[in-house]
C-alpha positions in Angstrom: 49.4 -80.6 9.8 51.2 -79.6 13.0 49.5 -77.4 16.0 52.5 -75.2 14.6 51.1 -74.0 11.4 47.4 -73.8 12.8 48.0 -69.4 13.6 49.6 -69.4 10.2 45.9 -70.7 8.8 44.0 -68.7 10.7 46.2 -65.6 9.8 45.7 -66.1 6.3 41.9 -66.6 6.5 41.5 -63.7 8.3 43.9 -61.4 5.7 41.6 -62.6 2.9 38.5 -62.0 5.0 39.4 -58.6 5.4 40.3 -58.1 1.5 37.4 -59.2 1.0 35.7 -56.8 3.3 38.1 -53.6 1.7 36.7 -54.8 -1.7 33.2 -54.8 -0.7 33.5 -51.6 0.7 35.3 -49.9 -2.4 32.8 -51.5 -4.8 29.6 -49.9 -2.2 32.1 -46.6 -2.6 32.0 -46.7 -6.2 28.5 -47.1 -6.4 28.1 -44.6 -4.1 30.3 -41.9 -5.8 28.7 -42.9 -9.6 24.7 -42.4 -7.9 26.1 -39.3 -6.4 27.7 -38.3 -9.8 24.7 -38.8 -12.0 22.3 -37.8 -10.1 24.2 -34.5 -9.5 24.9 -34.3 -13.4 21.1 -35.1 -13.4 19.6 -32.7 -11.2 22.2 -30.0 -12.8 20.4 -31.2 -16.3 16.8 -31.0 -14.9 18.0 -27.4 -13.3 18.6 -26.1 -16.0 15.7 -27.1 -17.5 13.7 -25.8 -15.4 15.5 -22.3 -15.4 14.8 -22.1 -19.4 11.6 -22.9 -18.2 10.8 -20.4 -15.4 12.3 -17.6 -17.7 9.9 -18.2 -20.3 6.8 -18.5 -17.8 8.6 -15.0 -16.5 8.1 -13.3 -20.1 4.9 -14.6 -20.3 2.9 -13.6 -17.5 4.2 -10.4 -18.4 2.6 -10.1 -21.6 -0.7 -11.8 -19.8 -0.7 -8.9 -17.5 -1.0 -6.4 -20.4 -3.0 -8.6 -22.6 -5.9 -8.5 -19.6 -5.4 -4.8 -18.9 -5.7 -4.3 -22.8 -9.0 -6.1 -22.9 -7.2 -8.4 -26.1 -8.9 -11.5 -24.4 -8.6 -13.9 -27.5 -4.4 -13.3 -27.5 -4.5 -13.7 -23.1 -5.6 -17.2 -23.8 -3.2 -18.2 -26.2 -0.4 -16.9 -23.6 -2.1 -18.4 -20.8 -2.0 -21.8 -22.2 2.0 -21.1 -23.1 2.6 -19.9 -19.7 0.4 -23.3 -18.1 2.9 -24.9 -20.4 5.9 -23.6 -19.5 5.0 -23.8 -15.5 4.0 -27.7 -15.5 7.2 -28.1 -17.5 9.4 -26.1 -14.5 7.3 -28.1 -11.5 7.8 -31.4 -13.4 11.5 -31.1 -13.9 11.6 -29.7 -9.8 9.5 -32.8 -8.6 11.2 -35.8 -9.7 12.9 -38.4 -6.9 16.3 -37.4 -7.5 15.7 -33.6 -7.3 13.7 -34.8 -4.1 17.5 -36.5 -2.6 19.7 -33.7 -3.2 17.0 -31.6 -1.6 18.2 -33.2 1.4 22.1 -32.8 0.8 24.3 -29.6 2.4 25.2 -26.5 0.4 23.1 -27.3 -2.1 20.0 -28.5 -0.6 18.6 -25.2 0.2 19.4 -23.9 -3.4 17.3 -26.7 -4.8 14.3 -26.7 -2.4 14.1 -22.9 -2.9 13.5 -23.3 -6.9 11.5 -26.1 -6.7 9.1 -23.3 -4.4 9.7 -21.2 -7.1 8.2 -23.4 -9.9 5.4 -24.4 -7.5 4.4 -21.1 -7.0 4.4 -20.1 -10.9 2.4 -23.3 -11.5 -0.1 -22.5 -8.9 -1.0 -19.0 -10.3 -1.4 -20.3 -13.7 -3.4 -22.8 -12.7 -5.3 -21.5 -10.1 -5.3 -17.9 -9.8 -4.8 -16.2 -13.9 -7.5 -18.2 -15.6 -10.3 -17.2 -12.8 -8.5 -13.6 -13.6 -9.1 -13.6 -17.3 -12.8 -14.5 -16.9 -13.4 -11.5 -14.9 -14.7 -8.9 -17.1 -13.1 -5.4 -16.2 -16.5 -3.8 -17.3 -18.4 -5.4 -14.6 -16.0 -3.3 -12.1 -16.9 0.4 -13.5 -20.3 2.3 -14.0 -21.9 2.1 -17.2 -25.2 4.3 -18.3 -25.0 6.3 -14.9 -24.8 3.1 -12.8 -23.0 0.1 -11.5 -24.0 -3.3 -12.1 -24.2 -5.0 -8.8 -25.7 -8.1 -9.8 -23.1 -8.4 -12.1 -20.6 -7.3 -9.6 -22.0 -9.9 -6.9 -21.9 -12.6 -9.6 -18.4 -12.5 -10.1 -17.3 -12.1 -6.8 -16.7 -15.6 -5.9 -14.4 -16.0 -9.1 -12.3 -13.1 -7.5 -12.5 -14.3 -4.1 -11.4 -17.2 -5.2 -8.3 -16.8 -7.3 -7.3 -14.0 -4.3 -6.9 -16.6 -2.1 -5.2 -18.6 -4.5 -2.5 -15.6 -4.8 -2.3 -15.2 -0.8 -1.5 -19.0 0.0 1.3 -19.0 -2.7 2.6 -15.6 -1.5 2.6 -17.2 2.2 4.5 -20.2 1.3 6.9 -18.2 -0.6 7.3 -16.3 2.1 8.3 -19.2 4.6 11.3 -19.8 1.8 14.3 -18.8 3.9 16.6 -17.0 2.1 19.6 -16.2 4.1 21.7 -19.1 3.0 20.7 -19.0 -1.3 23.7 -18.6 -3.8 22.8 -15.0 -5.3 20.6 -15.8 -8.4 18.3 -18.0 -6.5 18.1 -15.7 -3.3 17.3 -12.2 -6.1 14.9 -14.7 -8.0 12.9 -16.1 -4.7 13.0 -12.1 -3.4 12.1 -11.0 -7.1 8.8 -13.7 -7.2 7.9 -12.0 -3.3 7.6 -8.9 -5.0 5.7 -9.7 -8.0 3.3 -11.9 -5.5 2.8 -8.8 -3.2 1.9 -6.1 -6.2 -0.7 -9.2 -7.2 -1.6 -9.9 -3.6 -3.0 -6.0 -3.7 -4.9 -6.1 -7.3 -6.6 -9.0 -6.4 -7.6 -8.4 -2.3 -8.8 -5.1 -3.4 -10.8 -6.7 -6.1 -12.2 -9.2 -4.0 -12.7 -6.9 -1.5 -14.7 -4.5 -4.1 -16.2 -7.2 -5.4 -17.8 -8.0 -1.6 -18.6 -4.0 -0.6 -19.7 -2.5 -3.3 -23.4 -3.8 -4.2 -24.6 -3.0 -0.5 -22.7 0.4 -0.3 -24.1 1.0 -3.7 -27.4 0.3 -2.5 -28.2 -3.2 -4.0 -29.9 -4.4 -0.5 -31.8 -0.5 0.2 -31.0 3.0 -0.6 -27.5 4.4 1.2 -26.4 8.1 1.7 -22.8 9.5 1.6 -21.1 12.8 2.8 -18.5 13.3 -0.1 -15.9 15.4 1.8 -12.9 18.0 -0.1 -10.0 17.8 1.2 -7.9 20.7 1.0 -4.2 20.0 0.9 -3.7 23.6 0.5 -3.8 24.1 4.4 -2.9 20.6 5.5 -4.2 18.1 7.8 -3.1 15.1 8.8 -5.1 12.8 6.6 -4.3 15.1 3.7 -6.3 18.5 4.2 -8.7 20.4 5.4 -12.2 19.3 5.2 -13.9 22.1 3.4 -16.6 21.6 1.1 -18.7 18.3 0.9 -21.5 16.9 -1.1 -24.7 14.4 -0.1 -24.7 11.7 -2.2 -27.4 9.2 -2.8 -27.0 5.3 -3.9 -29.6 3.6 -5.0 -29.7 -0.2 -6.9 -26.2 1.1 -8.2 -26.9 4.7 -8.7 -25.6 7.5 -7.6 -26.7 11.3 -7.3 -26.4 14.5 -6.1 -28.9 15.4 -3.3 -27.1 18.4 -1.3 -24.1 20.3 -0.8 -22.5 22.5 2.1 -19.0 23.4 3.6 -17.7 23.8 7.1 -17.7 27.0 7.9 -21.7 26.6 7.7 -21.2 24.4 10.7 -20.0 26.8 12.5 -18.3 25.6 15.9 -19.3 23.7 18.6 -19.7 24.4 22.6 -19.4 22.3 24.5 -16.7 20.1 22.0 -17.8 16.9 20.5 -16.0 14.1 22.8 -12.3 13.4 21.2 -10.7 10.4 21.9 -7.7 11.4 25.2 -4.3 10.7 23.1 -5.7 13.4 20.3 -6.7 15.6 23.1 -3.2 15.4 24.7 -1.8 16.4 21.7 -4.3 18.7 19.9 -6.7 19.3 23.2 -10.1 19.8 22.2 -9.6 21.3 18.4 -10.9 18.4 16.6 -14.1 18.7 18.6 -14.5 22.4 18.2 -14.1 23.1 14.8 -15.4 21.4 11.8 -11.7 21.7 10.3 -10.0 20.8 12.5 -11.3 17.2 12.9 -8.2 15.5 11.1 -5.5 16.8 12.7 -5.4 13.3 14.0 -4.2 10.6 11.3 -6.8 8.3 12.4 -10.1 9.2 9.1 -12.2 7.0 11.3 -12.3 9.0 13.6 -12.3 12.6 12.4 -14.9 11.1 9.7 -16.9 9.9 12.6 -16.6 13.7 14.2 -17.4 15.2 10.7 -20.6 13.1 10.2 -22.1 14.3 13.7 -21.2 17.9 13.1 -23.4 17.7 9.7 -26.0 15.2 11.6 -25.9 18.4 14.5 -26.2 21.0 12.0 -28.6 20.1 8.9 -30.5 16.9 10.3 -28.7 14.6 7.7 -27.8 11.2 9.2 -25.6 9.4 6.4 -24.1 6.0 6.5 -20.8 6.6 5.7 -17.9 9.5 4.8 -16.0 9.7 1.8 -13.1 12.3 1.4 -11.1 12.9 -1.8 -8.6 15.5 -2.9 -8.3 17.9 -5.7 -5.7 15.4 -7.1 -7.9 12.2 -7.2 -10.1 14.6 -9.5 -7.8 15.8 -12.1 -6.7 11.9 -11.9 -10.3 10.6 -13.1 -10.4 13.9 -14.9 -7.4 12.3 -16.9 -9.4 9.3 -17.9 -13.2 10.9 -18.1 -12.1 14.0 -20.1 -13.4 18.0 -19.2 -16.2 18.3 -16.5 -18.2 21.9 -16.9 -19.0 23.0 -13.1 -21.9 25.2 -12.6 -20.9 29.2 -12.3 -17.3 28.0 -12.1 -14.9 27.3 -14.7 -14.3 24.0 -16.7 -12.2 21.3 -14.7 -10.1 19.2 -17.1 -7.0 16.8 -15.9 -3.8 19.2 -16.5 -5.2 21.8 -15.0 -7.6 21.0 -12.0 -4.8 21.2 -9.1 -4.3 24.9 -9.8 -7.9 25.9 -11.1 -8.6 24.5 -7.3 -5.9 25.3 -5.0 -4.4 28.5 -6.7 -6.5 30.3 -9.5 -9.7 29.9 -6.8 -8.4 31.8 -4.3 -7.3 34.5 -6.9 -10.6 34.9 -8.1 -13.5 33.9 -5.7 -14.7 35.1 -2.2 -14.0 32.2 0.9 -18.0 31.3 0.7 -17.7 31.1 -3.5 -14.6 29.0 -2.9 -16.4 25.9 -0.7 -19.4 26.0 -3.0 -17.0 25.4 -6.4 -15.2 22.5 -4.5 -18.0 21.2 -3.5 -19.6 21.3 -6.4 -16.0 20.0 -9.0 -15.9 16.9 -6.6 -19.8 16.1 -7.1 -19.8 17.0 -10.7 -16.8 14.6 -11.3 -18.1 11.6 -9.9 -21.0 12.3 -11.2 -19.9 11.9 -14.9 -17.6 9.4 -13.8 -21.1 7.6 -13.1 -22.8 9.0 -16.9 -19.8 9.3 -19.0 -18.8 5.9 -21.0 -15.0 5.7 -19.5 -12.4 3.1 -20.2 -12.4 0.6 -17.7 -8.9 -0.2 -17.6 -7.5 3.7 -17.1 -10.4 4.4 -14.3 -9.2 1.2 -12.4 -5.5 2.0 -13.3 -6.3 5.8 -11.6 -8.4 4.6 -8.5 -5.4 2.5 -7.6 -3.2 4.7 -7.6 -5.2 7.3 -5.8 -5.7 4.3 -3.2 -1.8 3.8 -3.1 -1.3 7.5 -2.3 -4.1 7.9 0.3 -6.0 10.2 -1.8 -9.3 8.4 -1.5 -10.0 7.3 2.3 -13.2 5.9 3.1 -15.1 4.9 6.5 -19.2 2.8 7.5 -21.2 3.2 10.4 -21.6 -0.3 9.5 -19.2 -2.6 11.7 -18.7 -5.5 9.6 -18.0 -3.1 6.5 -15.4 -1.2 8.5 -13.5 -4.5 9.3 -13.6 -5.3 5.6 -11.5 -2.3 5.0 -9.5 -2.6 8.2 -5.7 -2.9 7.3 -6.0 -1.2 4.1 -4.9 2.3 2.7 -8.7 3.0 2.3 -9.5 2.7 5.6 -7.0 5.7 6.3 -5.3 3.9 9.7 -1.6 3.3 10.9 -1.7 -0.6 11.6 -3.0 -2.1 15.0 0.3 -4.3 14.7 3.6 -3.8 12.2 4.7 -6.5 10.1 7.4 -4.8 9.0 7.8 -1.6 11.7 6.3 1.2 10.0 6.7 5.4 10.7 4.2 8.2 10.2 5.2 10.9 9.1 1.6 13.4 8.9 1.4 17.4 8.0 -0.9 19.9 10.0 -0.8 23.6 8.3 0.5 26.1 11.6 0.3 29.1 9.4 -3.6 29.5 9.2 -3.1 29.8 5.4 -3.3 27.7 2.1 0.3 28.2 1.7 0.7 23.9 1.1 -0.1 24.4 -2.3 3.4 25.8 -2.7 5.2 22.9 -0.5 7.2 20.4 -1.4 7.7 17.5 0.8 10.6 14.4 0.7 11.8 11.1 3.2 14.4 9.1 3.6 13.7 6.2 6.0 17.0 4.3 6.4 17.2 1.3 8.7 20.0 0.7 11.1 21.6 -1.0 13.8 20.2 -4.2 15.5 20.1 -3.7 19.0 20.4 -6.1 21.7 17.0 -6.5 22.9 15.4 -7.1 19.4 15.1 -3.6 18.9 16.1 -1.8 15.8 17.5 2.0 15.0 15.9 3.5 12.5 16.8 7.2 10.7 14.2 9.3 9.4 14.9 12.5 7.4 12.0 14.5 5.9 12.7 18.0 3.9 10.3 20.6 3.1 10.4 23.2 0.3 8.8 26.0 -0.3 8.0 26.9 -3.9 5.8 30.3 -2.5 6.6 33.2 -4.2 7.6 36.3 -2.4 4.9 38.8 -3.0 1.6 38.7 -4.7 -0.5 36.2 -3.1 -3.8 37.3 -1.8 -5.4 37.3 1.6 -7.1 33.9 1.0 -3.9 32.3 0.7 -2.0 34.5 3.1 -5.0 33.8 5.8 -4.0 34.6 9.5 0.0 34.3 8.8 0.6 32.9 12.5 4.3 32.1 11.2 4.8 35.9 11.4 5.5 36.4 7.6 2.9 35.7 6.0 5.3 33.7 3.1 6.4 31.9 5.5 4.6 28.2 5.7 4.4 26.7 9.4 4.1 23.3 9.1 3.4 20.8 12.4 5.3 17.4 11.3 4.1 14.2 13.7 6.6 11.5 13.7 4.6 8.1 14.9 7.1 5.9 15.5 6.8 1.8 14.6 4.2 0.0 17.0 6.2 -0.2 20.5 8.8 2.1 19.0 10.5 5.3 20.6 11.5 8.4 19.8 15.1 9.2 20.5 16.5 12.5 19.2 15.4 15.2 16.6 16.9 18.1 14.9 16.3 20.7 12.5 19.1 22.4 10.1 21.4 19.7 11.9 20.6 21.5 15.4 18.5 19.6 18.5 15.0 20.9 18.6 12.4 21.3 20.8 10.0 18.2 20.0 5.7 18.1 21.8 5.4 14.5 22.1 2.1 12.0 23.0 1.2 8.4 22.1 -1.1 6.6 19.1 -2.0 3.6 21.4 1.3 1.1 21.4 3.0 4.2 19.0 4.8 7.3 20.4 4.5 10.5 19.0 6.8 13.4 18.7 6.1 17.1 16.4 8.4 19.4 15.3 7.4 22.7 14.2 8.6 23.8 10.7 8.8 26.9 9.5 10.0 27.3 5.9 9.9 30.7 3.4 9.7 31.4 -0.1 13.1 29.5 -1.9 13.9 27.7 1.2 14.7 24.2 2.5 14.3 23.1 6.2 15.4 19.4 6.7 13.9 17.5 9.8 16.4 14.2 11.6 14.5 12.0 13.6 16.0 8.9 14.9 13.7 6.0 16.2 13.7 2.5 17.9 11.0 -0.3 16.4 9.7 -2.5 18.7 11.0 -6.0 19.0 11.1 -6.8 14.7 14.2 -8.6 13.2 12.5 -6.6 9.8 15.2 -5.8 7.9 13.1 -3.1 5.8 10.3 -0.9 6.8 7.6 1.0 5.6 6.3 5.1 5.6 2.9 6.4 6.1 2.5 9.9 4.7 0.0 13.1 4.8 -0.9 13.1 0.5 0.4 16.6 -0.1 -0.3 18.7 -3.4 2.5 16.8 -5.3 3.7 13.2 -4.3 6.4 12.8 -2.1 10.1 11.2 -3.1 10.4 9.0 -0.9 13.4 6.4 -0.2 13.8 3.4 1.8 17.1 2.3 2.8 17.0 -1.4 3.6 19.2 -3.5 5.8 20.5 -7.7 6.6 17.5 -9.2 8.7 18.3 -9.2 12.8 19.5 -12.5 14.1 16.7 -13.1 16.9 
């Protein structure tokens, strides 16, 4: 072979070399492409799967939820076992190697990591959280033969505490999801499971939490006493109404019972003032310390419960150990589930009818001093046979929460480590220290110097706005008020001092708290910039409009607002309870980009 055809060899060798390589390459493509295909065609498969899957555990924790509330314990363990089922079934089709890989791909890897949270999550509750529930016996949580059980109560506490926490860790990991980039049924499915997770969250941290406070405030460890205060929503206050009429209560080893009553106007006042914290003086000087009802015109019940329980300490040499305040509407609530309650030279209280035997037909027919002494008496007498009456546990529970959700029942301990317990709930009867999502105030003082609330009517819209550039956010608030009053016939114990000038006419003093490190930025009334008194609730500003509204009319009040620095897309409204409950509407926005 000549030096001549030596490049022609090598050319060739080299053309087959790279064939050869082409090949390779095409064969590792094809591979590829058929993994890629089958285990997409797979993971499609095993998604729909566990869809089916997830839907039925859906309809099934459903009915569990009713089952336990209906006591029908044998059929809640049949659907429990259906709905462990159905979960392991979603988790194992979620958890396999390949649905692990396309985890891991774009577009679609989000999608897939968010259901496979999804089916972890419904797993974990059925395993660890709803059989712990169903063991708890709703019985062990409400008074039976005039007293609680706290042994009982203390021996299932750990069960509670346990399947609470259980409910928290999966809400928090749900939580960390993000959502922003999820096709639409995934994103509403994730959001949809947050929600569920949060109404659960609250059942079962205020059942642990029962669970922990009530044997020692019940006496279990040595006899406690209670002031049991009215509120009157009939001339408002900011924690829902003036505090009238209270009662002395006594608990015992689990019982509970009447040892005194009195009202505020047997306080009298007091010169000098009880010390008041300085932001409530700058806004309300020394009122609060002055006058026994004025002691809430402050939002903060700690506080005006602490001032309360010295004014009675002061006056009658009762020291208790903590305050209780209801409202009329908390009684006909239990009143609902405990049926009629005679009161003592007053007239029967039942459920439809409480609100006006207290707040209307009492003014119409008592004196002021007969007045305090029936309140006082209908909110002892309630609880009382709340305590002695056989009641159905699953109503009294169902109305305590919701008296809870709507501020109704506020509580506050001398005791430290019991206050802290309750911090951060609605019992405790506090704006937060610290928003998670920014939250507004919105709390009701009665200007008139009458009971004229009875007749108001009360609406917000909270609407969420623009992201600013420093991590700010706009928010619009718009409260309306309406008055119901008639235009003649009330007496002078619902007329009172008529400081408005007609003595139909309601005067209402509205405080706007703004989030935590929020701002107030305009306000007006009718559509027209109003004159605003303004102050500060620690890292919270404070502005109040006055509100004057007759018989027939409507007055609507715009507030704008900055938050602090939260990318919150929503936000949440704390109100003054007021006779009826307010409509209320929260307009929610796209997350900030921080």
């Amino acid at each position: 072979m000549t030096e001549r055809d030596a490049p022609r060899r090598r050319h060739r060798r080299s053309r087959r070399r790279r064939r050869a390589r082409v090949r390779r390459i095409l064969l590792v493509g094809l591979v590829v492409v058929s993994v890629l295909l089958t285990a997409g065609g797979w993971v499609t498969f095993q998604g729909w799967q566990a869809r089916s899957h997830l839907v039925n555990a859906a309809g099934l924790a459903k009915d569990l939820s009713a089952q336990v509330l209906a006591g029908d314990v044998a059929r809640a363990q049949r659907t429990l076992a259906a709905l462990q089922e159905q979960a392991t079934a979603a988790r194992g089709a979620t958890g396999d190697p390949v649905w692990w890989l396309g985890q891991r791909t774009p577009y679609a890897g989000d999608d897939l990591t968010a259901v496979r949270q999804i089916s972890v999550a419904v797993d974990d509750l059925a395993r660890l959280a709803f059989p712990t529930l169903l063991r708890v016996d709703l019985a062990s949580l409400v008074p039976s033969q005039g007293r609680l059980d706290v042994n009982r109560l203390r021996a299932v506490s750990a069960e509670v505490s346990s399947a609470d926490q259980a409910v928290r860790q999966t809400s928090e990991r749900l939580r960390a999801v993000p959502t922003g980039g999820l096709v639409a049924q995934v994103r509403d499915a994730v959001t949809a499971l947050r929600a569920e997770l949060e109404q659960l969250g609250d059942l079962t941290s205020a059942a642990d939490r029962g669970a922990r406070l009530l044997p020692p405030l019940l006496g279990a460890d040595g006899p406690r006493t209670y002031l049991i205060v009215s509120q009157n929503p009939a001339e408002l206050r900011a924690t829902g109404g003036m505090f009238g009429a209270y009662a002395v209560l006594r608990a015992d080893g689990g019982r509970i019972r009447l040892a005194g009553q009195g009202n505020a106007s047997q306080l009298r006042n007091f010169d000098p003032p009880l010390k008041v914290g300085p932001e409530t003086r700058r806004l309300w000087s020394d009122l609060p310390g002055i006058y026994p009802a004025d002691v809430n015109l402050s939002p903060d019940f700690p506080a005006a419960a602490a001032l309360y329980r010295e004014m009675v300490r002061r006056r009658t040499g009762t020291t208790v150990d903590g305050v209780l305040a209801v409202d009329p509407v908390v009684l006909s609530y239990l009143l609902g589930v405990i049926g009629p309650v005679t009161v003592p030279d007053g007239p029967a209280l039942a459920g439809s009818t409480a609100v006006r035997t207290l707040l209307s037909d009492s003014y119409r027919d008592l004196d002021a001093g007969a007045q305090d002494a029936f309140f006082a008496r209908a909110a002892a007498g309630v609880f009382e046979a709340m305590f002695t009456k056989t009641v159905d546990a699953k109503a009294l529970l169902t109305v305590m929460r919701r008296s809870m959700q709507e501020r109704r029942i506020l509580f506050w301990s001398v005791r430290s480590e019991e206050q802290r317990a309750l911090a951060g709930t609605r019992l405790a009867g506090q704006l937060p220290d610290k928003d998670t999502v920014p939250t507004v105030g919105v709390f009701l003082n009665d200007g008139s110097g009458a009971k004229l609330g009875y007749y108001l009517r009360f609406s917000a819209t909270l609407t969420v706005g623009d992201c600013q550039p420093d991590g700010r956010r706009e928010l619009r608030l718009r409260v309306t008020v309406h008055s119901t009053a008639p235009r003649s016939g009330l007496t002078e114990s619902v007329t009172g001092l008529a400081r408005s000038g007609d003595k139909y006419t309601a005067r209402t003093f509205v405080s706007v708290h703004t989030p935590s490190g929020g701002a107030v930025l305009t306000g007006r009334l009718d559509g027209r910039d109003t004159a605003m008194g303004g102050g500060t609730d620690g890292r919270r500003q404070v502005a109040v409009a006055t509100v004057e509204v007759g018989p027939g009319r409507t007055r609507t009040l715009d507030v704008t607002l900055l938050t602090g620095q939260n990318g919150a897309g929503t936000a949440d409204l704390m109100l003054t309870p007021a006779v009826t409950p307010w409509t209320t509407q929260i307009v929610t926005a796209p997350r900030c980009e921080q």
